[in-house]
Backbone bond lengths (Angstrom), bond angles and torsions (degrees), N, CA, C in turn:
res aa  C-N    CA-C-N  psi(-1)  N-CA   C-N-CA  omega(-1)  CA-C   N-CA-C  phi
1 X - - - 1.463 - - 1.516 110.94 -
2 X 1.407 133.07 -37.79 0.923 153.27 -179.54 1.772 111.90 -60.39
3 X 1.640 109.79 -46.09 0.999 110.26 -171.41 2.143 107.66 -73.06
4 X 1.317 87.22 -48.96 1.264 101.65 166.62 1.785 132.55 -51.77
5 X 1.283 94.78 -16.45 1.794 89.41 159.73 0.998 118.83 -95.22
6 X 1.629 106.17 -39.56 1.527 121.04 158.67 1.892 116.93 -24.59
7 X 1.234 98.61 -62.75 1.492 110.83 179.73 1.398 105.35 -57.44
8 X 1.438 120.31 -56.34 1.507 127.88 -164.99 1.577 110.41 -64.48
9 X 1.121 96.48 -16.79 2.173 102.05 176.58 1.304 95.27 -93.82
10 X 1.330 135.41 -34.79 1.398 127.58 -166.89 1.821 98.20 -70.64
11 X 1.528 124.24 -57.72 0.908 131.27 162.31 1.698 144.26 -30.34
12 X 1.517 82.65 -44.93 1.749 100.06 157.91 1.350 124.88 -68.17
13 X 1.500 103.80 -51.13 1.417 119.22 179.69 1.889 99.05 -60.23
14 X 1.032 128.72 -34.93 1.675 114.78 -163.42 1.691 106.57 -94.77
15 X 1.629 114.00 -8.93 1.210 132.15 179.56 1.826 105.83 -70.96
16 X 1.321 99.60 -65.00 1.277 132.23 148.50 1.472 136.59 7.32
17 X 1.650 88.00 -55.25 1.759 105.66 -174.46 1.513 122.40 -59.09
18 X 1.038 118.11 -175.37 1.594 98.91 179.84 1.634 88.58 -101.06
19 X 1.370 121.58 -179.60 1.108 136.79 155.12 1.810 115.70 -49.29
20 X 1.230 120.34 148.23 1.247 118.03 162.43 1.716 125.41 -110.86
21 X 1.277 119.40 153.56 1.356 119.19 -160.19 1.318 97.22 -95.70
22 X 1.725 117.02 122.15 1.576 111.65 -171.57 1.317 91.76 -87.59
23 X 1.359 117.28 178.02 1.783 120.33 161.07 1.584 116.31 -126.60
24 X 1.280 123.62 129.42 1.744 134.21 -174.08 1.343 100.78 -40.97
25 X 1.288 100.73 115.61 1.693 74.75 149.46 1.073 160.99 173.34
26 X 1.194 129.87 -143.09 2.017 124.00 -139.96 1.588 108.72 -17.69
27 X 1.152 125.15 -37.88 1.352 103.68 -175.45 1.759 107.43 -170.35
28 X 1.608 109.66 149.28 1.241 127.27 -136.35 1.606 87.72 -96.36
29 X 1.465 121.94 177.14 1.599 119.62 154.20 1.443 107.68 -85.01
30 X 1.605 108.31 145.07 1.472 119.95 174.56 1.094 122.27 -78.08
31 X 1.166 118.40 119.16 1.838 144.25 170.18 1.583 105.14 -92.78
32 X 1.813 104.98 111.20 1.619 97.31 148.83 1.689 128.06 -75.29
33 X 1.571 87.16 140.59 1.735 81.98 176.41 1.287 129.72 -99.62
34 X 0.885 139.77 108.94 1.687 108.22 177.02 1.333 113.71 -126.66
35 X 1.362 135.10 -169.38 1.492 150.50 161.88 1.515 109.88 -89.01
36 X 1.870 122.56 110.42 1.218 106.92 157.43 0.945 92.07 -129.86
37 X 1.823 120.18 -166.98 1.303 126.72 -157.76 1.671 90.82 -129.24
38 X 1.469 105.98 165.24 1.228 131.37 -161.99 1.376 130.94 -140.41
39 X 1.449 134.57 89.85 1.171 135.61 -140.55 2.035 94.46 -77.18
40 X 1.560 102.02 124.28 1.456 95.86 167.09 1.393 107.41 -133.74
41 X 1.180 112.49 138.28 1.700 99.40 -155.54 1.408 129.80 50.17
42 X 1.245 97.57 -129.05 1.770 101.13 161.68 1.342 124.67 -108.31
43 X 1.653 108.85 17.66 1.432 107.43 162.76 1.463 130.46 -130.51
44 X 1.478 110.84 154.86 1.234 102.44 -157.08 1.169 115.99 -91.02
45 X 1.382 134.64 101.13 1.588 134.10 -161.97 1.836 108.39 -86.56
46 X 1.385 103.73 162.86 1.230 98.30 -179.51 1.572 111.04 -100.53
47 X 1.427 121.88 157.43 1.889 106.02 174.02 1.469 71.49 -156.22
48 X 1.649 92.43 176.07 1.562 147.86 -162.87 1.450 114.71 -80.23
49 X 1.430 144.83 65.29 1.466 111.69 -157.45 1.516 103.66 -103.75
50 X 1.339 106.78 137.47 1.440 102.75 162.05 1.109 126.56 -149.53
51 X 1.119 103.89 133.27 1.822 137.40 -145.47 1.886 100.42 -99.73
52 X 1.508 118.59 111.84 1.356 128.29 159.01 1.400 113.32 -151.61
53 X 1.301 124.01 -120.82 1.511 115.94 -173.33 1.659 97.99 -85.08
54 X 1.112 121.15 -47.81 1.569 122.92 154.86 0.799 145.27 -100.02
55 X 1.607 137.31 92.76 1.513 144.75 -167.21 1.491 116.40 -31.21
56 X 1.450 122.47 116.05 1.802 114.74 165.80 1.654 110.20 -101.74
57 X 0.963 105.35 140.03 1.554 100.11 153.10 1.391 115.51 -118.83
58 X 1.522 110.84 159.12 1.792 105.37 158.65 1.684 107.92 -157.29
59 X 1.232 93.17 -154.62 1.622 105.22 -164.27 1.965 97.92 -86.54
60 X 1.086 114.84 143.11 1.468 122.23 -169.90 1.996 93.41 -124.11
61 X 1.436 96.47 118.24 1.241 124.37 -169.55 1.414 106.54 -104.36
62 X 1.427 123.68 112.51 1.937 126.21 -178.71 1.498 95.36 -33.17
63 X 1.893 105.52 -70.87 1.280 92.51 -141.64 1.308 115.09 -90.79
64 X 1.488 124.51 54.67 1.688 140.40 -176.75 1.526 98.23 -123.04
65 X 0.920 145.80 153.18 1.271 166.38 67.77 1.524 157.10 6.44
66 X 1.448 115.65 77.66 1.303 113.53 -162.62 2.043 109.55 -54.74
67 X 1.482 110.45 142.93 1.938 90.17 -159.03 1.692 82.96 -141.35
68 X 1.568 124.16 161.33 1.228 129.48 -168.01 1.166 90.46 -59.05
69 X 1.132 129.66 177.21 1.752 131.09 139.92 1.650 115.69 -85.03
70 X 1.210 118.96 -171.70 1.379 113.29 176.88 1.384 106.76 -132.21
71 X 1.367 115.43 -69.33 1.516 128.53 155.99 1.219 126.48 -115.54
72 X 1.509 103.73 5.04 1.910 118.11 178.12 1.397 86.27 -92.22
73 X 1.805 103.31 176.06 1.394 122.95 -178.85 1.649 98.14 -107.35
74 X 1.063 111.14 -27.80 1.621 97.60 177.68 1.735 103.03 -138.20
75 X 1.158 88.29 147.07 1.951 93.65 173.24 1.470 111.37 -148.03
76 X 1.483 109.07 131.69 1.259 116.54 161.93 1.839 122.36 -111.90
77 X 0.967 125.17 147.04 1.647 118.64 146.60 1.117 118.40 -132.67
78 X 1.417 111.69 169.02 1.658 132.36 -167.47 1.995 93.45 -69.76
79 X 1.158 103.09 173.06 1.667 124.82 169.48 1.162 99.42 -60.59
80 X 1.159 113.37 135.41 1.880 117.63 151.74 1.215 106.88 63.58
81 X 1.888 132.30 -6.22 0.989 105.85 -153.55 1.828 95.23 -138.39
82 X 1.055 129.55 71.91 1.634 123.87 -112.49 2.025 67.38 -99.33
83 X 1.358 134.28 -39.64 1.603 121.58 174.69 1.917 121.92 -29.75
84 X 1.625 91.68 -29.37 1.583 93.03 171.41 1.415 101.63 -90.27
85 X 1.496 98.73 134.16 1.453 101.86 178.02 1.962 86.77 -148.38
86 X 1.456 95.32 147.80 1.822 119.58 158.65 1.462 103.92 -112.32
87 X 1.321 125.40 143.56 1.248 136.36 172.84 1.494 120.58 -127.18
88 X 1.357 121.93 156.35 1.750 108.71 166.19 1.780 101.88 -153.16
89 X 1.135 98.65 112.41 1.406 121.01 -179.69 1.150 111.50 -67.10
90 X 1.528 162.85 164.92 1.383 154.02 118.61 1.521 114.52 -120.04
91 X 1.382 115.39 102.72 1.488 132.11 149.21 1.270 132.45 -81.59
92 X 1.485 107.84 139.43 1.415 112.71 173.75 1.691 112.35 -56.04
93 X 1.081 115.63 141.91 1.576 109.15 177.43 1.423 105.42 -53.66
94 X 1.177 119.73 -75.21 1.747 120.83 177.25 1.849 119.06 -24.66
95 X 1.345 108.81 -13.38 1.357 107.70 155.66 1.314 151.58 -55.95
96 X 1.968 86.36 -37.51 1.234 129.54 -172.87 1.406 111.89 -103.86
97 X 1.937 112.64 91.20 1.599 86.19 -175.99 1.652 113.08 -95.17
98 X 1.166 91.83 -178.40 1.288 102.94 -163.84 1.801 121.32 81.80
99 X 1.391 117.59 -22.56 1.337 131.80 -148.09 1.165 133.14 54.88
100 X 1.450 135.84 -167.40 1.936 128.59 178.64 1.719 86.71 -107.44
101 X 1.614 93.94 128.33 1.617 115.55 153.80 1.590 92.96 -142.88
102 X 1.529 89.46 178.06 1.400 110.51 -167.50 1.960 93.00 -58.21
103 X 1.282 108.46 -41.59 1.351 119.25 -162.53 1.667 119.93 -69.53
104 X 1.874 102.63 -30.30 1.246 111.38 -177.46 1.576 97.71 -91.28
105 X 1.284 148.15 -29.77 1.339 157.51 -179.59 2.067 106.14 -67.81
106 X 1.278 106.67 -24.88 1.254 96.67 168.17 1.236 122.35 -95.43
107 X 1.367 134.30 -42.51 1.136 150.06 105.34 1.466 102.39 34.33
108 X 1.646 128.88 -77.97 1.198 126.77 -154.61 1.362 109.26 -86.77
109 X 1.877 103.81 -26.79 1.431 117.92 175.97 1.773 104.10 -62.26
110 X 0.821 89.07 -43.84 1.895 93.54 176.66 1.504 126.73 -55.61
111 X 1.493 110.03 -61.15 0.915 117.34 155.29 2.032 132.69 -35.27
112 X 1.558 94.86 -52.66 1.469 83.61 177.95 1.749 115.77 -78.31
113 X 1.332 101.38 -1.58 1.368 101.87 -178.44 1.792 104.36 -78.21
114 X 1.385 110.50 -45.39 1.743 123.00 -179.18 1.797 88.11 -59.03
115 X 1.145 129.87 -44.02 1.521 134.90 -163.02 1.837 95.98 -53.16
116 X 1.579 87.33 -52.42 1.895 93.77 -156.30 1.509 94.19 -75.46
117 X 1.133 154.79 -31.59 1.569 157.79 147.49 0.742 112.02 -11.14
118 X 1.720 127.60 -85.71 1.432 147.63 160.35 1.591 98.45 -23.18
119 X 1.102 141.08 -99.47 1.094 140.26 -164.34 1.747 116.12 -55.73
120 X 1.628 117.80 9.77 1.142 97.87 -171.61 1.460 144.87 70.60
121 X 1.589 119.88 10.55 1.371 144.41 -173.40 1.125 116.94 -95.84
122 X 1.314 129.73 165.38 1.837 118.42 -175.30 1.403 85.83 -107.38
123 X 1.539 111.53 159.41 1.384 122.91 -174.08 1.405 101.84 162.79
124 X 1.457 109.99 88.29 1.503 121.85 154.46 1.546 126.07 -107.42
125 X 1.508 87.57 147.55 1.684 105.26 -155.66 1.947 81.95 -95.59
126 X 1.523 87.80 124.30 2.109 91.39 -177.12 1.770 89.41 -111.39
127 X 1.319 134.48 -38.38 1.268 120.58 -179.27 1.439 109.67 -130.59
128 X 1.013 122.47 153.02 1.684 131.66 175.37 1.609 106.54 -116.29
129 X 1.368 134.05 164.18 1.619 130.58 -154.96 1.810 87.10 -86.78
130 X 1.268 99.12 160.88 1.339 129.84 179.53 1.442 97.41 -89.32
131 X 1.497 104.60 144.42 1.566 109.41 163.66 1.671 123.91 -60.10
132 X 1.265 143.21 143.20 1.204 103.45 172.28 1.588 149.61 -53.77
133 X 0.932 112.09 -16.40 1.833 135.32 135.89 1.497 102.44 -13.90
134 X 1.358 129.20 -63.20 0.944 129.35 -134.83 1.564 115.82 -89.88
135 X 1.368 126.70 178.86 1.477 112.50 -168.79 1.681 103.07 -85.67
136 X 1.222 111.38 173.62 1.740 123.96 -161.33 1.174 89.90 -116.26
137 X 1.646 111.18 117.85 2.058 114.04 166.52 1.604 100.06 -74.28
138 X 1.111 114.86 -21.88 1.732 104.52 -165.48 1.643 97.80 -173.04
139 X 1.508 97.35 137.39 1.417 104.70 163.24 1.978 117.70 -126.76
140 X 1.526 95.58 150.99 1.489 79.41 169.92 2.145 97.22 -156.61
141 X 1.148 97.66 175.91 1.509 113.55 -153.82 1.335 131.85 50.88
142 X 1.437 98.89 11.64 1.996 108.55 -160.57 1.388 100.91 113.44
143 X 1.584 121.49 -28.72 2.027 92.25 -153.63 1.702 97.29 -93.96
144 X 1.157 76.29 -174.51 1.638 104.53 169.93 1.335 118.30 -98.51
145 X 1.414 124.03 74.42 1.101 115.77 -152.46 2.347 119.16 -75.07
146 X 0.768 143.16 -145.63 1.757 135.86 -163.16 1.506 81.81 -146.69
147 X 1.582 138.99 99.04 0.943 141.63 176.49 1.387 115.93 -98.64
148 X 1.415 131.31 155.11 1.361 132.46 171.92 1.671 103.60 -153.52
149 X 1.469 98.40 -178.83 1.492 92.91 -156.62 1.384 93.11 -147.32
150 X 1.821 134.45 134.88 1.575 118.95 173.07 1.785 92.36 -141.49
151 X 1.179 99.64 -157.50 1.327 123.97 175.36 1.080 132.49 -167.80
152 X 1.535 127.57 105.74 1.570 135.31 174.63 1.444 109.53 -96.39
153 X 1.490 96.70 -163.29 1.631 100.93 -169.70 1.428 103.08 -144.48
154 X 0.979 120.98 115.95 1.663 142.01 178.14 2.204 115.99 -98.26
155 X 1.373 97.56 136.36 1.638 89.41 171.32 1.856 104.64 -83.63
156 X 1.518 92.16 127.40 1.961 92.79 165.73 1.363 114.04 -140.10
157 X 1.265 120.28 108.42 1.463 134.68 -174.21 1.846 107.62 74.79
158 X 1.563 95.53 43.95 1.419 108.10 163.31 1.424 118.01 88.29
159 X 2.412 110.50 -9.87 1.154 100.54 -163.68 1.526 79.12 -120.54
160 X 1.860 119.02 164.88 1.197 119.26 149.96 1.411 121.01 -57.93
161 X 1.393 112.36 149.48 1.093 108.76 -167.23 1.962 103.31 -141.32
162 X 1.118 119.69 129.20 1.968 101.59 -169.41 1.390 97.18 -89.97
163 X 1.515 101.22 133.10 1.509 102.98 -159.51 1.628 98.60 -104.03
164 X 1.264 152.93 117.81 1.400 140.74 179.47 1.739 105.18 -79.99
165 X 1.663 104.06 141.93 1.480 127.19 -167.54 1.462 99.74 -110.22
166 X 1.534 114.02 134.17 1.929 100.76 156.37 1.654 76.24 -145.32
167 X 1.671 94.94 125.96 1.098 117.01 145.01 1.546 130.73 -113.78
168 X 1.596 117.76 131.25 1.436 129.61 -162.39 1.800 103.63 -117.77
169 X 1.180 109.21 123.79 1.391 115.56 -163.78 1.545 96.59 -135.09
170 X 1.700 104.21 127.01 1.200 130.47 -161.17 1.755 114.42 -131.65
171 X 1.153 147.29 129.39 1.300 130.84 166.03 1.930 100.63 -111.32
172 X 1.372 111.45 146.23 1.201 121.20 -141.84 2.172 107.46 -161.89
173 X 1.173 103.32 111.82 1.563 82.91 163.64 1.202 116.85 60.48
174 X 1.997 119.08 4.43 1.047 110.50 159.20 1.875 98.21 103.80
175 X 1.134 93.51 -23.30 1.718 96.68 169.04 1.637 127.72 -117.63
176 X 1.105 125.50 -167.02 1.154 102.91 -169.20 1.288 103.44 -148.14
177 X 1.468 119.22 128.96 1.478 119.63 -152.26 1.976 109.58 -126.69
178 X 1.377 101.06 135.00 1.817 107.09 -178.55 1.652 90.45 -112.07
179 X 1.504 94.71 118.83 1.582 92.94 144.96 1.556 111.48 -127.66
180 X 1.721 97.49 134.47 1.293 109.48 176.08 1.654 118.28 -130.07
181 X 1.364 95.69 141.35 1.464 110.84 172.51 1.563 126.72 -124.06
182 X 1.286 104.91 117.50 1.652 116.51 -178.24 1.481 113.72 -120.52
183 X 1.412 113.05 158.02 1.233 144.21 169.29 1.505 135.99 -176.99
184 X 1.043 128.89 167.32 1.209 108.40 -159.52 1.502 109.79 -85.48
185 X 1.582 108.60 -173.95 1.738 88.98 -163.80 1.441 123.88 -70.22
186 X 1.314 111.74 -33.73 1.672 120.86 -164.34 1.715 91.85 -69.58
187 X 1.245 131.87 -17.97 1.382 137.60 -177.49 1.715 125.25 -72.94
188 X 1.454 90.81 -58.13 1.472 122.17 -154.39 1.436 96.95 -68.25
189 X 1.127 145.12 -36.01 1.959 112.10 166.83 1.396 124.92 -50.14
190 X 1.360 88.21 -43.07 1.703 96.93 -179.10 1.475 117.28 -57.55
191 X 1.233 88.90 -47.14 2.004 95.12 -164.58 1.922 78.28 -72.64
192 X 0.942 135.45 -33.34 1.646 120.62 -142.83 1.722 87.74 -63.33
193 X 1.735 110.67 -53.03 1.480 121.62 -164.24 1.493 97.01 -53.49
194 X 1.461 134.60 -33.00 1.578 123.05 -170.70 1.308 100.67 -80.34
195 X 1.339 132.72 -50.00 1.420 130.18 -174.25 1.637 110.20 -60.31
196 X 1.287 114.08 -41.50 1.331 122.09 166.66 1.668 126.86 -32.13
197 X 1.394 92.12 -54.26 1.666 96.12 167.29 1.451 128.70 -93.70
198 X 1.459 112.95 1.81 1.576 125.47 175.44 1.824 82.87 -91.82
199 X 1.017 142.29 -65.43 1.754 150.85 170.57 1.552 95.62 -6.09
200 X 1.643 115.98 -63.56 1.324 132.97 -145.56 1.439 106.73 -84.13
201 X 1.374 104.84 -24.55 1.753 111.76 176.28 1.328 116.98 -86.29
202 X 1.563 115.20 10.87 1.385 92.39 -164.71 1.979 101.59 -102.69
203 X 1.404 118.80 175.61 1.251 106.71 -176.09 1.936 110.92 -171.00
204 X 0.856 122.01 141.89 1.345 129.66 166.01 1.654 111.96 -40.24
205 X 1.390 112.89 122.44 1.724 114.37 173.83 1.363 92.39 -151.26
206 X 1.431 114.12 160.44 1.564 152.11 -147.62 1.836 99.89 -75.38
């Protein structure tokens, strides 16, 4: 009996803890991208393929832009307008400790906000994740991804400019996937609704 409360406080106590704040990072697994075509009916449409430990495809949009990555695995931007960018990260889960819950996703949002303070940086937190209850800004591969929303400030054409962030964090297939879309503010509804439905097309293939 003894041992067993013993256990049951140890249990409580580790239940207990707060969440911990994981950190992104440095760099994603590499996805090739390319343009192939796609027989639908009798026409041949174009999509997105990208080829790593799990094949994606999606919908291939004229006026987007296949773009290097940097530390993402895939990157696109709009025409002419290279500040809009969609991204899709893929990490091993074991990257990510703790994993993504509503609890560890605020957590990290927090953290980089105490981060950008300390150093004096702009960085406001505009949304924190929804319970799962809650309504979905965007989905992609099937999930439901733990979305949040901030805002920093970037120089573009010499002036600062407040750039709006949504990052959507998903674990999937054993890995664990960020897709994010930015632009600056006077931009970012618009571009959000196009990325939104390129988000919705995308899907697991062989």
């Amino acid at each position: 009996m003894k041992k067993q409360l013993i256990l049951s406080g140890v249990l409580s106590a580790v239940l207990t803890l707060p969440a911990l704040a994981f950190t992104q990072p440095n760099s994603a697994y590499p996805l090739k991208a390319e343009v192939v075509t796609e027989l639908l009916e009798t026409m041949q449409m174009p999509r997105i393929r990208l080829e790593g430990k799990h094949n994606i495809q999606l919908d291939y949009i004229d006026f987007f832009d296949l773009a290097k990555p940097n530390k993402e695995s895939f990157l696109i931007t709009q025409n002419l307008l290279p500040d809009n960018k969609m991204s899709l990260s893929v990490y091993p889960n074991s990257a990510i400790s703790g994993g993504i819950s509503q609890q560890t996703v605020s957590k990290y949002l927090r953290t980089r906000s105490e981060d950008a303070a300390r150093k004096q940086e702009y960085f406001e937190i505009i949304t924190m994740p929804e319970s799962d209850a809650g309504p979905t800004k965007i989905r992609f591969l099937g999930a439901k991804p733990i979305t949040v929303e901030y805002a920093i400030k970037r120089i573009i054409d010499g002036e600062p400019k407040r750039i709006i962030v949504q990052d959507s964090w998903a674990e999937l297939e054993g890995e664990t996937y960020l897709l994010r879309i930015e632009a600056p503010e006077d931009r970012f509804k618009q571009f959000f609704a196009q990325c939104k439905g390129i988000a919705n097309s995308m899907y697991f293939v062989d």
